[in-house]
C-alpha positions in Angstrom: 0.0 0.0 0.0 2.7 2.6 1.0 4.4 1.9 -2.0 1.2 2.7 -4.2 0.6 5.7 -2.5 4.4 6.6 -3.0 4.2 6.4 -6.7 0.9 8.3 -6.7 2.4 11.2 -4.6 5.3 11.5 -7.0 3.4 11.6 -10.6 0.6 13.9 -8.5 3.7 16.2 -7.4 4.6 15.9 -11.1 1.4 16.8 -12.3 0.7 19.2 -10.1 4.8 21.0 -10.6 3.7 22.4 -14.0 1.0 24.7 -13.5 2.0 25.9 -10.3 5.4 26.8 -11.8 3.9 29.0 -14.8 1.4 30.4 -11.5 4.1 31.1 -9.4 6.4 32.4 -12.3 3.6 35.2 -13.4 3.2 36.1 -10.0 7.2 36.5 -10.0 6.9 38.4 -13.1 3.7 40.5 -11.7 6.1 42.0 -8.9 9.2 42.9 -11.2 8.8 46.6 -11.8 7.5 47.0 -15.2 7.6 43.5 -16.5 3.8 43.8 -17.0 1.8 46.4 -19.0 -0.4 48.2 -16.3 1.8 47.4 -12.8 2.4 51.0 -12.4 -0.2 52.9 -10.2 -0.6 56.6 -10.8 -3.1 59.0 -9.2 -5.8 60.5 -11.3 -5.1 64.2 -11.9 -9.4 64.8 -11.6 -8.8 68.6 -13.4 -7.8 66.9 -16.5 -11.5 64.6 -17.0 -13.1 66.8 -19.7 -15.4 63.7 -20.6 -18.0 62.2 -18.7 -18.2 58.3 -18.2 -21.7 58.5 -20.3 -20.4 60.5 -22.9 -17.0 58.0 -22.9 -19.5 55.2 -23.9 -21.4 57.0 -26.3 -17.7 57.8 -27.9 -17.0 54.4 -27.5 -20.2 53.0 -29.6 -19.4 55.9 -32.2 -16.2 54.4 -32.8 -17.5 51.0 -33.1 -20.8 51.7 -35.1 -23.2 49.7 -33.0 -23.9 49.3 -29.2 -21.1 47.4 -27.4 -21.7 45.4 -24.7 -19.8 47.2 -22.1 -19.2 45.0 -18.7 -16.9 47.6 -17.5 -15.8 51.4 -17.5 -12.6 51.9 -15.5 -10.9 55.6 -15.7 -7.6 55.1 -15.5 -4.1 57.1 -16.0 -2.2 55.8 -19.5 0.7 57.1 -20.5 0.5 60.8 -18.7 -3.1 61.1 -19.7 -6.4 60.0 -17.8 -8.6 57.5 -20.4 -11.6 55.0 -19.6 -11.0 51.7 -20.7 -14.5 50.5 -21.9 -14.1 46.3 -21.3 -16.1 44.0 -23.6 -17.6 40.4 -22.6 -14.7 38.1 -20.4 -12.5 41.1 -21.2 -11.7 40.5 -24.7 -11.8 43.7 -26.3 -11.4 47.1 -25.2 -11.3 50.7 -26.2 -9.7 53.2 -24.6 -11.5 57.1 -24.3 -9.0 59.7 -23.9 -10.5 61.6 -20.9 -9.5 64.9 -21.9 -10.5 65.1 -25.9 -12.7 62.4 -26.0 -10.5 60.5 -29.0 -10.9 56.5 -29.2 -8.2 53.9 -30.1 -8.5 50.4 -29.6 -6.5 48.9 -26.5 -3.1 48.0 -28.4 -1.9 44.3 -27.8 -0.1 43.4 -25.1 3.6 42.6 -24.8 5.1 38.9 -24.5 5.0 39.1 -20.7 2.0 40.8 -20.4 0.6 37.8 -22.5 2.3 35.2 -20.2 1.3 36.7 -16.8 -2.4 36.9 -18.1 -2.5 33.4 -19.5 -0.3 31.6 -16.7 -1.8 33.4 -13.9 -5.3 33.8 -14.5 -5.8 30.6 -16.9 -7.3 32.4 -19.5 -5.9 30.1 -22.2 -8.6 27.7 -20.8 -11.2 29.7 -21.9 -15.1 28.2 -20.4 -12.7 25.5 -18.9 -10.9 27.8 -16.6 -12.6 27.6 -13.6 -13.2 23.8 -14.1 -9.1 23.6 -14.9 -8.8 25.2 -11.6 -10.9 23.2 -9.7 -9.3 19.8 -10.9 -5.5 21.4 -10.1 -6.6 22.3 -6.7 -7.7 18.8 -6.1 -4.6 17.2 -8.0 -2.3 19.4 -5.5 -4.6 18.6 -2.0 -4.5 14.8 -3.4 -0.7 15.3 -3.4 -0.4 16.9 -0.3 -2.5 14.0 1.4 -0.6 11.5 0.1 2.5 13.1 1.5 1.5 13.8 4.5 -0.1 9.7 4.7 3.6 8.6 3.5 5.5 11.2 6.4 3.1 9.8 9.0 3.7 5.9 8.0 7.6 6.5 8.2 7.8 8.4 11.2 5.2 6.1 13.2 7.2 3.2 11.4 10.4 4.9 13.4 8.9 5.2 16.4 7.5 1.1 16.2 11.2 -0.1 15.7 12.4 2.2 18.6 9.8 0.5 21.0 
């Protein structure tokens, strides 16, 4: 039995190794100073908003020629300059609305890292599958972590039988 449960902890641990690596990488990369697009906090300068959030939408649909289904405004500083960021469905697309003259480009790509933190961290590779991808890692990783502690147990009980 303790030998099944041995190989079982070790291809769980192996399993298990991969994602949390690329997690724990992102996260690694998140708090290197400006490794990702958008780590860089900067205060809203509230003179320069010469657009209102309603009018930032209505800018926004312009651009696009039809009513976009918006799931989130965020104002935001970008570059020197406050802009919303009008968010599309699951954050696919955005636009952002320069705050001051109301002009509208789309959100340009973001840079390799940017790409892995988003995709490594968050899962969004996985798509509808994400939070089910989660859910089955989590398990895979407590599964290990029982098994471990089961095998630590056994051999230090096992120690203490032969002492007796």
């Amino acid at each position: 039995m303790r030998n099944l449960v041995y190989r079982a902890h070790v291809w769980l641990a192996l399993i298990v190794a991969i994602p949390v690596l690329a997690w724990s990488s992102s996260g690694l990369l998140y708090a290197w100073p400006k490794a990702v697009e958008g780590g860089k906090i900067e205060s809203i300068d509230a003179t320069r908003i010469h657009v209102s959030p309603s009018d930032a939408l209505l800018k926004a649909n312009e651009f696009a020629g039809k009513k976009l289904p918006t799931t989130a405004l965020t104002l935001l500083m970008r570059d020197g300059r406050p802009v919303y960021q009008a968010v599309g469905g699951m954050g696919a697309d955005s636009l952002l609305i320069d705050a001051q003259s109301g002009a509208v480009i789309r959100t340009p790509p973001p840079g390799a890292l940017t790409r892995y933190f988003r995709q490594a961290h968050f899962y969004f590779f996985a798509g509808p599958w994400q939070v089910l991808l989660l859910i089955a890692f989590s398990a895979l990783a407590g599964l290990s972590a029982l098994s471990g502690l089961y095998l630590s147990l056994t051999l230090w009980f096992g120690k203490l039988s032969r002492r007796s």
